[in-house]
C-alpha positions as CSV (number, residue, x, y, z in Angstrom):
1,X,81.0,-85.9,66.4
2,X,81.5,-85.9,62.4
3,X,78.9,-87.3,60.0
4,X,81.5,-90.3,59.7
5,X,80.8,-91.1,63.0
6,X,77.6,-90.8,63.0
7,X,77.8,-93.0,60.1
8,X,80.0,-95.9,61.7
9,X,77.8,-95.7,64.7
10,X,74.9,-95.9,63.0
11,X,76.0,-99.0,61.1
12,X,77.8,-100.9,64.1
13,X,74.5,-100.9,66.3
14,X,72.4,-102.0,63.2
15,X,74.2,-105.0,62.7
16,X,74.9,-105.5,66.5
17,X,71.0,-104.9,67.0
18,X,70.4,-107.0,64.1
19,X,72.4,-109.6,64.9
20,X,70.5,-109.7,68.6
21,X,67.1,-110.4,66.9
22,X,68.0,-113.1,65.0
23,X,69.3,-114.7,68.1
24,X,66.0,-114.0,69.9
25,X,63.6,-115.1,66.9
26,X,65.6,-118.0,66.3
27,X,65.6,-118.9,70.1
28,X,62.6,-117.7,71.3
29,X,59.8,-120.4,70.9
30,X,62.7,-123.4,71.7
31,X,63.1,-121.2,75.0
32,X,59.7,-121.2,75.9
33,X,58.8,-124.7,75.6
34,X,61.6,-125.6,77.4
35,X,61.6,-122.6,80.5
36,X,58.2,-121.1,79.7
37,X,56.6,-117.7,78.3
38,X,58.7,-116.1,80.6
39,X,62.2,-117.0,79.3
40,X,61.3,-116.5,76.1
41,X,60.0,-112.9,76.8
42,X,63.4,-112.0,78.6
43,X,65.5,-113.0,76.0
44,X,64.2,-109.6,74.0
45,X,66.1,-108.1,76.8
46,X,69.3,-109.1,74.2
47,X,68.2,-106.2,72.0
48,X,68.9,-103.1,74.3
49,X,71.6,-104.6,75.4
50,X,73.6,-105.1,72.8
51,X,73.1,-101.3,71.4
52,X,74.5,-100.4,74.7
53,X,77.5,-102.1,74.2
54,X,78.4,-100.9,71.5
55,X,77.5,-97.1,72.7
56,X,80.4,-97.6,75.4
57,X,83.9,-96.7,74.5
58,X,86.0,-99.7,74.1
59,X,89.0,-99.2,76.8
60,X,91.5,-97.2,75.6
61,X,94.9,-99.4,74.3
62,X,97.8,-97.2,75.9
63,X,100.3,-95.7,72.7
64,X,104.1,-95.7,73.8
65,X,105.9,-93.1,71.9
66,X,109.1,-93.8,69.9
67,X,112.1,-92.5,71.7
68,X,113.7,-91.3,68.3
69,X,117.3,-90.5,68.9
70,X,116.7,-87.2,66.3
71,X,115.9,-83.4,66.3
72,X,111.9,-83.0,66.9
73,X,109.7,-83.0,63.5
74,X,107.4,-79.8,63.3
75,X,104.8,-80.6,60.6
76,X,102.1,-78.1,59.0
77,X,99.7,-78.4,56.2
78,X,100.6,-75.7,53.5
79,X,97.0,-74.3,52.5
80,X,95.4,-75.3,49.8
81,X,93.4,-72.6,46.9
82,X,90.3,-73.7,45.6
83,X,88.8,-72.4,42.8
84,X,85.3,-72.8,43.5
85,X,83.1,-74.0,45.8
86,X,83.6,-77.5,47.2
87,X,80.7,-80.3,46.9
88,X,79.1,-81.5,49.7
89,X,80.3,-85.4,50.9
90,X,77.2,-87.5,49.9
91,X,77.9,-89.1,53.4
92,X,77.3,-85.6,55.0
93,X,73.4,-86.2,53.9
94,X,73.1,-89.7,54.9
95,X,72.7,-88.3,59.0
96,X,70.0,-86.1,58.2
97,X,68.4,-88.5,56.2
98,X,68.2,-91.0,59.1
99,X,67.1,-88.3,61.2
100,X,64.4,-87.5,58.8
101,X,63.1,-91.1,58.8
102,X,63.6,-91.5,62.9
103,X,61.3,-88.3,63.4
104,X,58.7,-89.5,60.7
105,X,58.7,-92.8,62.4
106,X,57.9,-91.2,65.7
107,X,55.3,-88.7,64.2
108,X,53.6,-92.0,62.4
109,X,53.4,-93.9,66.1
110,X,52.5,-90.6,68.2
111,X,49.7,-90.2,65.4
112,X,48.6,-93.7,65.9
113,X,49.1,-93.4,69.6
114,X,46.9,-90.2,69.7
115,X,43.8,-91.9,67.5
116,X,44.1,-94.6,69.7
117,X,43.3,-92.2,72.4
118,X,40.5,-90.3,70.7
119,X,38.6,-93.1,69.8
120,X,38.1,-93.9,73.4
121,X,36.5,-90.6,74.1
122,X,36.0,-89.4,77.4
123,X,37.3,-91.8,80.2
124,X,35.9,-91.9,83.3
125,X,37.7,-92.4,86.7
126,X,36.2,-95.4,88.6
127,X,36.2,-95.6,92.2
128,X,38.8,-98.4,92.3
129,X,41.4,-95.7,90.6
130,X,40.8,-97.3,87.4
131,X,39.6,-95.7,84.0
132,X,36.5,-96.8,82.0
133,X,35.5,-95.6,78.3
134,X,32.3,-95.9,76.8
135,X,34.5,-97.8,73.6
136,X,34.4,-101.6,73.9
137,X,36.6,-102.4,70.9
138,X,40.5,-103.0,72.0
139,X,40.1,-102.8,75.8
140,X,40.6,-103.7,78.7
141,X,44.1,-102.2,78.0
142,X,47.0,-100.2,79.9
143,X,48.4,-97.1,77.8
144,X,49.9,-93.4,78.2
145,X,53.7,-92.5,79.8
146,X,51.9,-92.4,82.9
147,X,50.4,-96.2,82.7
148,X,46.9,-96.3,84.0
149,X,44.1,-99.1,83.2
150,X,41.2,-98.4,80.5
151,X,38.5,-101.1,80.8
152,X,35.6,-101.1,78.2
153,X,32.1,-99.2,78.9
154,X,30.2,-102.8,79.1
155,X,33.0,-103.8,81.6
156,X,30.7,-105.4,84.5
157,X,27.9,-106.6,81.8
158,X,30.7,-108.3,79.3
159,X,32.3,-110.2,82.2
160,X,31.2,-112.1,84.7
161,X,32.8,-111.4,88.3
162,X,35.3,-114.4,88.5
163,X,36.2,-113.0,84.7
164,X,36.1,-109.4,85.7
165,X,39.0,-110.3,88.5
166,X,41.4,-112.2,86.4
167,X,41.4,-109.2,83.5
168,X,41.8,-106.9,85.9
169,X,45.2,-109.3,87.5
170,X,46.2,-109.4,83.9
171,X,46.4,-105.7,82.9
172,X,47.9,-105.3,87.2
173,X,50.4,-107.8,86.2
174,X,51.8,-105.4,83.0
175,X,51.9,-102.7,85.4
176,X,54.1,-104.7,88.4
177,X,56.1,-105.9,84.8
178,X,56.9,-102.6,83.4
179,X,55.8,-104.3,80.2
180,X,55.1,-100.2,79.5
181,X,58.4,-98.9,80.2
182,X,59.7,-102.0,77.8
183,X,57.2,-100.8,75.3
184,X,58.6,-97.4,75.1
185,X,62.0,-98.9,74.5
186,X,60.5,-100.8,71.7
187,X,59.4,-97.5,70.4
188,X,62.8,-96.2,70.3
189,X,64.6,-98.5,68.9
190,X,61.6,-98.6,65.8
191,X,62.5,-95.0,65.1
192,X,66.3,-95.2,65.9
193,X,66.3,-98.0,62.9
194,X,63.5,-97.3,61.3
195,X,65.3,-98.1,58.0
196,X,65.7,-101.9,59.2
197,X,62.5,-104.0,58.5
198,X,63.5,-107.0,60.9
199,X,62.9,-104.3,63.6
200,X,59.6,-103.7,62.0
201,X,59.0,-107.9,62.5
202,X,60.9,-108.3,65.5
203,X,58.5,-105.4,67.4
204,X,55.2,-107.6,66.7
205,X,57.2,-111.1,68.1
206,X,58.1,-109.0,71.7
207,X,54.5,-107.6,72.1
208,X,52.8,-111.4,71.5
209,X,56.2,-112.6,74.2
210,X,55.0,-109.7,76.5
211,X,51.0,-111.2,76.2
212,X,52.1,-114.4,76.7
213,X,54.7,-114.1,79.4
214,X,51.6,-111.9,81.4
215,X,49.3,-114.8,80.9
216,X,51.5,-117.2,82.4
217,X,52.3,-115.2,85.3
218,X,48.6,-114.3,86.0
219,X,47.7,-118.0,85.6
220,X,50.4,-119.3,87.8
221,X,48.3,-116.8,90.6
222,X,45.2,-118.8,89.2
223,X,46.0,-122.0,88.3
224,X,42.5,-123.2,88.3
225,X,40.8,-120.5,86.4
226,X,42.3,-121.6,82.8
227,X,38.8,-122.5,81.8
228,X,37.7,-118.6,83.3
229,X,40.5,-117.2,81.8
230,X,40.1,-118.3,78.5
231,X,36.5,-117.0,78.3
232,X,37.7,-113.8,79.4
233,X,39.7,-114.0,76.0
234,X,37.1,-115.0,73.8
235,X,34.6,-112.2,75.0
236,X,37.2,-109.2,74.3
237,X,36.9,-107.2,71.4
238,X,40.3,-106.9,69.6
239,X,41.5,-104.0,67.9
240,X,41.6,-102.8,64.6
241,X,45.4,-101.3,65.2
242,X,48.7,-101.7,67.6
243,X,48.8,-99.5,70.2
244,X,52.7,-98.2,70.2
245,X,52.7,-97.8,73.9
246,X,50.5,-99.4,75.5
247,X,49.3,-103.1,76.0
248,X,45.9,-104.1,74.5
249,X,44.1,-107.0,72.2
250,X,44.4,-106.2,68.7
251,X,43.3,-108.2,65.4
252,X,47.1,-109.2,64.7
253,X,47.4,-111.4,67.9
254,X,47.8,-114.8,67.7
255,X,44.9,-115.9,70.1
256,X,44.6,-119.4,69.0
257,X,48.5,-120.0,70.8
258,X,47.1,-117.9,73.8
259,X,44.6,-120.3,74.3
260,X,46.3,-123.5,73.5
261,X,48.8,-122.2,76.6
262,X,46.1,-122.7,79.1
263,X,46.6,-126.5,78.4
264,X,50.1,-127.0,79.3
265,X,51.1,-127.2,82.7
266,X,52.7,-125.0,84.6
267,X,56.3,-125.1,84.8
268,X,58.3,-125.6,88.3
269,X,59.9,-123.0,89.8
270,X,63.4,-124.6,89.5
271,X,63.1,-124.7,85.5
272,X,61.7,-121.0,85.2
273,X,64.6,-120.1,87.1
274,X,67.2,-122.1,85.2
275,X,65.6,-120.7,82.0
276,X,66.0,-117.3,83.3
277,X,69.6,-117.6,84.3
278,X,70.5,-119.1,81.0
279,X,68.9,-116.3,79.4
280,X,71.3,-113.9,81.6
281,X,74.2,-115.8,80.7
282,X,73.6,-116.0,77.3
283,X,72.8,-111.7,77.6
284,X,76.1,-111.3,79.3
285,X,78.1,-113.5,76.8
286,X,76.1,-111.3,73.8
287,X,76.9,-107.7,75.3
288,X,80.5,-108.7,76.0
289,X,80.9,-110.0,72.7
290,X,79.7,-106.6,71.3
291,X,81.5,-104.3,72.8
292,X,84.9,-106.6,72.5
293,X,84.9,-106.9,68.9
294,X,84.7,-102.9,68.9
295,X,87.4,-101.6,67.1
296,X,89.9,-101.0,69.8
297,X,89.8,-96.6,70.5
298,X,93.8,-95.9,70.9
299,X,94.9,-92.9,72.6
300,X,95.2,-89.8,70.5
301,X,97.4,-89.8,68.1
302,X,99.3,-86.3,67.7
303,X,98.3,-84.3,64.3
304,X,100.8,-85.0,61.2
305,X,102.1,-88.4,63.5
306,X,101.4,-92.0,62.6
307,X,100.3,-95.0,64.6
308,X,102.4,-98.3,64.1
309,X,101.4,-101.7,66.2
310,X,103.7,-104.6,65.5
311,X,103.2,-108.0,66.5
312,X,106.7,-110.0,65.9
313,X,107.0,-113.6,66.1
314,X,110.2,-115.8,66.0
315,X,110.4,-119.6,65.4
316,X,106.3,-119.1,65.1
317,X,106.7,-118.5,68.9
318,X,105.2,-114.4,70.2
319,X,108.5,-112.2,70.7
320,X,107.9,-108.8,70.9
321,X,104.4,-106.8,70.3
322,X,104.4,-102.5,70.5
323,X,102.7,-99.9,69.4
324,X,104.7,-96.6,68.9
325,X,103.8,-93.0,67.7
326,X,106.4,-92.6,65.1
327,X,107.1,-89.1,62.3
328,X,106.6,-89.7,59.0
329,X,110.1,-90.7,57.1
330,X,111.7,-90.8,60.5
331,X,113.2,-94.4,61.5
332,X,112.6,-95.9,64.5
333,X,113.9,-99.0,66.3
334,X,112.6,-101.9,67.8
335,X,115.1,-104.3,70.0
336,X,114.7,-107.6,71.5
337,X,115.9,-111.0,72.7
338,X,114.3,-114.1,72.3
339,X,115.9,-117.3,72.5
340,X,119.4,-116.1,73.3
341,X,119.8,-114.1,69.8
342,X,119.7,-110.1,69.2
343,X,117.1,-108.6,66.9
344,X,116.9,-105.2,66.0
345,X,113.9,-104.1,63.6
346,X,114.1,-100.8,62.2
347,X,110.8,-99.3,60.4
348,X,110.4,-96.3,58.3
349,X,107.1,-95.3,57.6
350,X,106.1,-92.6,54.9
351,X,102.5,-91.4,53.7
352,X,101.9,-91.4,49.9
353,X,99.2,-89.3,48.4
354,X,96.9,-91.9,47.5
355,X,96.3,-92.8,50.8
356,X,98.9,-95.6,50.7
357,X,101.7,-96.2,53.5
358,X,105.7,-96.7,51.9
359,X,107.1,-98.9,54.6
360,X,110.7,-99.7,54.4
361,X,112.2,-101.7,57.3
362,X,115.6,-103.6,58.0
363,X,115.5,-107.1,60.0
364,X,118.7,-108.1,61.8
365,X,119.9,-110.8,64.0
366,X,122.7,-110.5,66.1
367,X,123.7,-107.3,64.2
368,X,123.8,-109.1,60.8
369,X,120.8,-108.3,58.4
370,X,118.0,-111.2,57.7
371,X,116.1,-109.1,55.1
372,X,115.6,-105.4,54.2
373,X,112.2,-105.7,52.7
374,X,110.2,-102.8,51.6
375,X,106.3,-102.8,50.9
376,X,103.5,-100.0,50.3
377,X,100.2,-101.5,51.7
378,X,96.9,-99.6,52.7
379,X,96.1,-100.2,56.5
380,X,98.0,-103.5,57.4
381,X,100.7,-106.4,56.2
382,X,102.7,-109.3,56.8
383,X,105.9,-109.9,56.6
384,X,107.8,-113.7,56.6
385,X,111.6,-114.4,56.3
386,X,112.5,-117.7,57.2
387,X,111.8,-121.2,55.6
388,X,109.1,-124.3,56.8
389,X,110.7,-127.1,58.8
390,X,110.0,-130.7,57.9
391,X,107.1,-130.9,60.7
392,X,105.9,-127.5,58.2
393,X,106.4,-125.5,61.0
394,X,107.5,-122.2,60.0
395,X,111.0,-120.7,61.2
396,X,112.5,-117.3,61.1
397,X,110.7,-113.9,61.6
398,X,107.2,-113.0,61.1
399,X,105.7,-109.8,61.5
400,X,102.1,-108.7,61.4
401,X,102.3,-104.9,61.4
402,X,99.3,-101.9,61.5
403,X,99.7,-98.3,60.2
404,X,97.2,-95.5,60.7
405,X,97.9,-91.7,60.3
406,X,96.8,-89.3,62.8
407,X,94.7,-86.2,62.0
408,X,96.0,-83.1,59.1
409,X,98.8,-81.6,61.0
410,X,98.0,-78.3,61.9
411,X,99.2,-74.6,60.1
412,X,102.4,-72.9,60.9
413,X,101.7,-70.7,63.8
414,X,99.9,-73.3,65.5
415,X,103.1,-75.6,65.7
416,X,105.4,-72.1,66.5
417,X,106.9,-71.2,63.1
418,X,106.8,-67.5,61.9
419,X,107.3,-66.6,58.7
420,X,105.9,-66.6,54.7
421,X,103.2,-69.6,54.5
422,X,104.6,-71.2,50.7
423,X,103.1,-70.0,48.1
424,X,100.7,-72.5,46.0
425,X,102.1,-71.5,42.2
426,X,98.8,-71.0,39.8
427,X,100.3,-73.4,37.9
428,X,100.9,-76.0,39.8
429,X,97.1,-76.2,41.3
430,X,95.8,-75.4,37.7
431,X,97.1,-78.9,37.1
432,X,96.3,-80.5,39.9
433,X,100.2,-80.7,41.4
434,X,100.5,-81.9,44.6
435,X,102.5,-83.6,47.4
436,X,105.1,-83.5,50.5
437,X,108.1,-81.5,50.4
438,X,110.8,-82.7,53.3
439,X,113.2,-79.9,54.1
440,X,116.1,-80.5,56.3
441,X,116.7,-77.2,58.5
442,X,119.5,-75.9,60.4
443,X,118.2,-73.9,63.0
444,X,119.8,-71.4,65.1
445,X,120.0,-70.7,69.2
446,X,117.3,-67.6,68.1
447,X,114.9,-69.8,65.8
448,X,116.3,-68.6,62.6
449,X,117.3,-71.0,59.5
450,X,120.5,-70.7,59.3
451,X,120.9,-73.9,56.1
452,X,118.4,-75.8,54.7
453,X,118.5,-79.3,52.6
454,X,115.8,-80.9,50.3
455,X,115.5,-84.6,51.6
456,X,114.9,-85.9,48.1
457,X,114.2,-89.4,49.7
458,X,111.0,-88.3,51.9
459,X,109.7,-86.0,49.7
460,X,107.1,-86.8,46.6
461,X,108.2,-84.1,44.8
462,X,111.1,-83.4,42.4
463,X,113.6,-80.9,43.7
464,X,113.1,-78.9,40.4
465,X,109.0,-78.7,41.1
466,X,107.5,-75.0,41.7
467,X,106.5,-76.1,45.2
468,X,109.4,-77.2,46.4
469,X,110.9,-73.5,44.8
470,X,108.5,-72.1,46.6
471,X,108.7,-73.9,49.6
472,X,112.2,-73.4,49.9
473,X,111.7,-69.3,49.6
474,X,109.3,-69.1,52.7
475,X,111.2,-71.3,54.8
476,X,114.0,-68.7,54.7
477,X,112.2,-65.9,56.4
478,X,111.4,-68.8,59.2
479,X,111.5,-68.5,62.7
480,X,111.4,-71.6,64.6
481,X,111.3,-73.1,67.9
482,X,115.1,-74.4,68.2
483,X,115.7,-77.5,69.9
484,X,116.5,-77.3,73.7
485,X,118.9,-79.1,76.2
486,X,118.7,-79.2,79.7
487,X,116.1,-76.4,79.3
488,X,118.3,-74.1,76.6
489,X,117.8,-73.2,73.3
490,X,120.8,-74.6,70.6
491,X,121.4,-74.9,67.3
492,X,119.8,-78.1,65.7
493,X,118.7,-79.9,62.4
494,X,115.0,-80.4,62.3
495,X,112.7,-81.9,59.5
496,X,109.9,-79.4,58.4
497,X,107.5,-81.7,55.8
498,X,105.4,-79.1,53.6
499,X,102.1,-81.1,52.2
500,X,100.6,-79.6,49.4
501,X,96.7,-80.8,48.7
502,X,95.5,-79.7,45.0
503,X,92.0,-78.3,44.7
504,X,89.7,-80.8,43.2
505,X,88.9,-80.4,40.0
506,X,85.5,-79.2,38.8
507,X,83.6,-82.6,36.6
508,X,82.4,-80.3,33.8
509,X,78.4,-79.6,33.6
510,X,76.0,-81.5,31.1
């Protein structure tokens, strides 16, 4: 995987991710007066979920080749010289950075995590399996990869027994959760976008969800121990700092809505259930949504070849869609019937140097030509010949067309040709000359050029340029793969474009 994709990846799942919490902190205090603490708690369950879906491929859109009645196109890249070093892509950083800030964003929690830890001192193991520290402040809590229960030092003299069993349900009930599991997602995703401060805001929403979800859960167990309950809040210490993963009482808690909870009543079953299946269908209608609006991942496109998808439409009606693997300069046709008439669509696609598409094509109807329009364009277009009826409908042809090129085609030997690679002229990449030269060769049974032609209308070059000299010179020691039929070699034309890329040039020190 390049830096680009890094890059792109990076960016999709921020705004997917992004675009998840807003959902949830928009939704999540409606949801819980409505379904309860519960509800509102799984709908941070949108989060994960969403990243996910856009870390699986999108489904692979099949790629028809053209069946070009012509001789096969071998393409190569002619080397490039470079006078000097090249300069690192500022894009090429932007991965380490992020990685930079996702490690310190771990380190900064593990500290945390650790100092947590060590100001509990020595823990010792009780004989119901459960760990007590001589701190008070912060606990009872649940903590550590392996989640086991820390209760305060003053444990059986701060609480009284009714008090003593309801903490103890609370801090079970994270455990029978996997509120510490959850937590450790939450700890990924704070280092995976560490650069995004809504997931900064978002992580301190879940973990007061998480309390209050495990509140109403222990009290539906208890439901008349509220008054218990709440005294059992009152009389723990909080905190001074968040424990990253773990689930404790610390200053930042809201314990005022904690307590105004053990007022309300307690939801039915029914409505806790419907809450929770909204919530699902919402999560499955989000993730969906994600990965669909992936950009579509097309089958490989072969090096030096270009991907073309047409969508046609006649009388504003859908005619004919395709996608088709087509050579640069080569034409290729597209035929269909709709409606009882004959169209034929022939598209020429050429590369320019600025990163532009030249795209000539011819539009006929029952073998007479509608239009021959012609149009350079970056990535996509639209083309419209035909006139608005009085209803303004429109009538005639439309097409909405898409044009990507595949990867650098490869060198010589790697596509079969022997021979003298073309020589870049000094010259020429002193001054920054550079382009596609289209040669038209002849080719024998044995792989030699036997004639050659310079295709002045596929080529960027004038004929009289020193690359297309020196072009011309290698391709006369060549040795080719010559065309086959039925499994034999013949003699047969085939187009051979020569790209020439100019080193950069050097911006000049201070």
């Amino acid at each position: 995987m390049t830096a680009s994709d890094v890059l792109q990846l990076l960016v999709e799942t921020t705004l997917a991710s992004s675009a998840a919490m807003v959902i949830v902190l928009l939704l999540r205090q409606p949801v819980r007066r409505a379904f309860g603490a519960g509800a509102a708690y799984a709908l941070w369950g949108l989060v994960p979920a969403v990243v996910f879906a856009v870390l699986v491929p999108a489904a692979l859109e099949p790629v028809a080749p053209a069946l070009v009645l012509a001789a096969p196109v071998i393409q190569f890249a002619a080397p490039a010289l470079d006078d000097g070093p090249s300069r690192a892509n500022a894009a090429g950083w932007l991965p380490w950075l992020w990685s930079l800030g996702a490690l310190a964003t771990l380190c900064v929690l593990a500290w945390r995590q650790k100092r947590y830890v060590a100001n509990l001192g020595p823990l010792r193991q009780r004989p119901d399996g459960h760990f007590q520290s001589l701190a008070t402040r912060g606990l009872p809590a649940v903590l550590g990869l392996r989640p086991r229960i820390v209760l305060p030092g003053d444990f059986e003299q701060r609480y009284s027994a009714l008090e003593r069993e309801l903490v103890l349900a609370h801090e079970n009930e994270h455990l029978r959760r996997g509120d510490l599991p959850a937590c450790a997602l939450a700890v990924a995703l704070r280092a995976l976008f560490w650069f995004n401060p809504l997931v900064h805001l978002a992580t301190g929403r879940f973990r007061h969800d998480q309390e209050l979800a495990c509140d109403a859960s222990v009290l539906r167990r208890f439901p008349h121990r509220r008054r218990h309950y709440g005294d059992a809040m009152l009389k723990t210490q909080l905190a001074d700092q968040p424990l990253p993963l773990g689930c404790h009482w610390f200053g930042s808690h809201p314990l005022k809505e904690r307590l105004a909870m053990l007022t309300l009543p307690t939801l039915s079953v029914r409505r806790r259930a419907c809450g929770l299946f909204l919530v699902a269908l919402l999560g499955v209608a989000t993730t969906a949504l994600a990965w669909a609006t992936q950009p579509g991942q097309s089958a490989d496109v072969p090096a030096g070849k270009l991907l073309l998808e047409l969508a046609i439409k006649v009388d504003g009606a859908e005619a004919r869609t395709a996608r088709v693997v087509l050579s640069p300069g080569v034409a290729y046709d597209e035929d269909f019937e709709h409606a009882g008439q004959q169209w034929r669509t022939r598209w020429t696609v050429k590369p320019l140097a600025d990163g532009t598409f030249d795209i000539m094509a011819r539009l006929s109807r029952d073998a007479e030509v509608v239009a021959e329009p012609r149009l350079i364009v970056r990535d996509a277009a639209a083309i419209g010949v035909g006139d608005k009826d009085a209803a303004g409908n429109f009538e005639g042809i439309a097409v909405e067309l898409k044009v990507s090129l595949g990867p650098p085609a490869p060198g010589m030997a790697a596509v079969g040709i022997q021979g003298d690679e073309p020589r870049y002229p000094e010259a020429s990449s002193s001054a920054g000359e550079g382009g596609t030269v289209m040669l038209k060769l002849l080719v024998g049974a044995d792989g030699h050029v036997q004639e050659m032609v310079y295709v002045a209308e596929s080529s960027t070059l004038p004929e009289d340029s020193a690359l297309v000299r020196s072009t011309m010179e290698a391709a006369a020691t060549w040795k080719l793969n010559p065309p086959t039929r039925d499994g034999k070699p013949e003699s047969g034309w085939v187009l051979v474009p020569v790209r020439f890329d100019p080193p950069k040039a050097t911006q000049p020190e201070a």
